[in-house]
N, C-alpha and C positions, 0 to 999 in steps of 0.2 A: 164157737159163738162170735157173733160180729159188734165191734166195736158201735158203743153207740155214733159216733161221727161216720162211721160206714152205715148205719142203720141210715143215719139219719138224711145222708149224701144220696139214699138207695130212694128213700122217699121222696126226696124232689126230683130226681128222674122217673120214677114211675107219672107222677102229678106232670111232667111236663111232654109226657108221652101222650097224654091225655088231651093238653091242648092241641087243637086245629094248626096246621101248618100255618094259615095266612095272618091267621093272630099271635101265631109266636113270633111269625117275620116280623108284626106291627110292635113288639111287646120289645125284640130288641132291637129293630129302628128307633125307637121311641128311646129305650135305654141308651144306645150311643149316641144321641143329639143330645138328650136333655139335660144328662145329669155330669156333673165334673167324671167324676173317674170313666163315665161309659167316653167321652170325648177323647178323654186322653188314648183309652186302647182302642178305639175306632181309629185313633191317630198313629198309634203303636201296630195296630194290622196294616194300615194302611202306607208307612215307611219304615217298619223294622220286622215284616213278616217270617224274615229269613232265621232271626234269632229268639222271634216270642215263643215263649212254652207255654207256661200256665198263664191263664188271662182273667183266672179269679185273683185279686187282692183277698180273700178271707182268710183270718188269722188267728190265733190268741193267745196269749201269757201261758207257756207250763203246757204246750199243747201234749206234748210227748214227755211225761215226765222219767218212763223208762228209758229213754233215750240218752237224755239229759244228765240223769242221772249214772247211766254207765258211763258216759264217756267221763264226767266228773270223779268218776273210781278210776279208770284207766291211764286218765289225766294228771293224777294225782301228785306223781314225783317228777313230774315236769315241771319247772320251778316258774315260767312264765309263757305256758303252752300258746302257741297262733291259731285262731281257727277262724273257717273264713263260714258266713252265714251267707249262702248261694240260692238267691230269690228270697231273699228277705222280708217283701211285703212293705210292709210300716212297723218293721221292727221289734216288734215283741219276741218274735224270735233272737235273735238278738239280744237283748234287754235279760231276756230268762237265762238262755247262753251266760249272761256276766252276773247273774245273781249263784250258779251252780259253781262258779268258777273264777270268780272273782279277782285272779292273780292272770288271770288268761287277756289275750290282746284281742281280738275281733275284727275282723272285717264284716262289712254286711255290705250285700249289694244287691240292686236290685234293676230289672230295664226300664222300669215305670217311672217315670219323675214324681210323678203324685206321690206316690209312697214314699219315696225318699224325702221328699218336702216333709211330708209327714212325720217319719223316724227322727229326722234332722231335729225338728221343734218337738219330739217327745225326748229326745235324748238331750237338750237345753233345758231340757223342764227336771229331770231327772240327775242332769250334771255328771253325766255317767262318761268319764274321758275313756275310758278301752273302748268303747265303741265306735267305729268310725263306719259312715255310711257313703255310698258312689254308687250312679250312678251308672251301669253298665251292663253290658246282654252275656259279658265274657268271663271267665275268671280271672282276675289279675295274674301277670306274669310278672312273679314278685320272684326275685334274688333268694329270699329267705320261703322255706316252704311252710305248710302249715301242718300243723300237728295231728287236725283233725279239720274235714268237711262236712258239713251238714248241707243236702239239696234234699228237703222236705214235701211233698206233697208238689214238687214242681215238674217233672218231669210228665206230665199227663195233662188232660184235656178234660174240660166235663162235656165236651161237645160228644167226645165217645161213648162217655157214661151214658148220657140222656137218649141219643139214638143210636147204641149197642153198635156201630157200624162193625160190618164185615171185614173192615180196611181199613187200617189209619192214615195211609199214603196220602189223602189229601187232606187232613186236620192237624196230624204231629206225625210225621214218618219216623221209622226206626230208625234210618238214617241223621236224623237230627240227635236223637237221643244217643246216639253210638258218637257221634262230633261231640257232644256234652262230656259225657263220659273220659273221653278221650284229650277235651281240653280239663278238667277237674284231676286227673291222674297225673297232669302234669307238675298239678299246686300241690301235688300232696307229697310228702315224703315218706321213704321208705319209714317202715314200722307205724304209719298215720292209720288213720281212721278215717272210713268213708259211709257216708249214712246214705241211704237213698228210700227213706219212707216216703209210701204214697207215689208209686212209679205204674207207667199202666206198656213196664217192660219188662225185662228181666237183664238183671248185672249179668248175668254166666252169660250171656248171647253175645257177648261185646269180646273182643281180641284181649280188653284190658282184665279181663277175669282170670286169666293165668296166670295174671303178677298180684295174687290176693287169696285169699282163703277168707271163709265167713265166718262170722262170729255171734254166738248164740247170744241175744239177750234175755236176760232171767225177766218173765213177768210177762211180754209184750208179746200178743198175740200176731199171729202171721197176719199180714197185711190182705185188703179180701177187694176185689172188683174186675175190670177186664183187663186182658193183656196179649198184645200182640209179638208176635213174632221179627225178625228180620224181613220175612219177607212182606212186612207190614197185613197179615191174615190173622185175623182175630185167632186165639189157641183157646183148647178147650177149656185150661186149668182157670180156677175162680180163687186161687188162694197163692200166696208167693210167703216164705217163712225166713228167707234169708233178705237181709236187707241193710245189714252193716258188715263193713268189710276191714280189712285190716290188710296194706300197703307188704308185701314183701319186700326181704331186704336186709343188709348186714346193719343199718346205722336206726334201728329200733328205737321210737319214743315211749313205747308203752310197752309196760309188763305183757 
């Protein structure tokens, strides 16, 4: 059974399969002039193409509550666990991240200015000091590593979803998502935690899945939509069940 936010993800791609090509063209021409955030990722495609992944901002409080919650049992006997929130949004991810965990430090980042504006004056409003918000397309290359990663629903494109292509090679290449991968294994430390919901890949296809093993979460259904291979060729499969990982390794944070 499909999650209603994949129900629901599934419905605006059908409806926009519907629309005529020259009026979508118009629909998001019209979106990146007119409106603040379409300006800014018109601005974002057009000088950081190299490092944009997801180019929806949509978000919200407690989105993945099983998620949340295991890492918060996992977390547990870490006395002030780090964890870094990778493609943030405007926060809430983040925000929820410190309400499950409270004793935890936080990084949130994100490549879009707007959002960060955004997080920045919800986290002033909220007074919430573990969280700290930056600006960037990269994962920090911090001294201290982090306990656990969350990269949510960013790894993917709805430009795939909506017109099913055959090839992701020229919208989000595998090759991009294999560079992510491979810079996030680097913040993590041995025995961490890697989350990657909402990916339109698969972690086992990347070099770094031999330094990890999966970890079942109790509750949360396999994740459901398209997914490409390495060689950027759509694959048959419509359902992916592994999607948190745990860091191999002698110097173990988690039970």
């Amino acid at each position: 059974m499909r999650s209603g936010e994949q129900c629901k993800r599934n419905r605006r791609s059908a409806i926009r399969r519907l629309i005529p090509a020259p009026l979508l063209h118009t629909v998001r021409w019209l979106r990146a002039h007119l409106t603040p955030q379409g300006r800014v990722l018109h601005w974002l495609e057009r000088n950081h193409a190299d490092e944009l992944l997801q180019v929806s901002p949509m978000t919200r409080r407690d989105r993945h509550p099983e998620l949340f919650g295991f890492a918060r049992d996992r977390l547990a006997q870490v006395r002030e666990p780090r964890i870094l929130s990778y493609g943030c949004s405007t926060g809430e991810e983040a925000f929820t991240l410190a309400s499950y965990l409270p004793s935890a430090r936080i990084d949130a980042i994100d490549i879009n200015p707007r959002n960060i504006a955004i997080a920045r004056r919800a986290r002033s409003g909220a007074q919430t000091a573990a969280v700290s918000f930056a600006c960037a397309g990269a994962p920090p290359q911090a001294i201290e590593l982090y306990d656990a990663i969350f990269c949510l629903s960013v790894l993917r494109h709805g430009r795939l979803e909506i017109e099913r292509l055959a090839s992701c090679a020229e919208v989000l290449p595998f090759a991009r998502f294999a560079e992510t991968i491979a810079a996030l294994d680097q913040a993590l430390k041995p025995g961490g935690l890697l989350f990657l919901w909402g990916c339109n890949f698969r972690f086992s296809d990347t070099p770094q899945a031999a330094s990890y093993r999966a970890v079942a979460v109790p509750l949360k259904r396999a994740e459901t939509g398209l997914f490409y291979g390495p060689d950027n060729a759509l694959l048959s499969i419509t359902s992916n069940a592994d999607f948190v990982f745990e860091k191999l390794g002698t110097q173990s944070s988690v039970d």
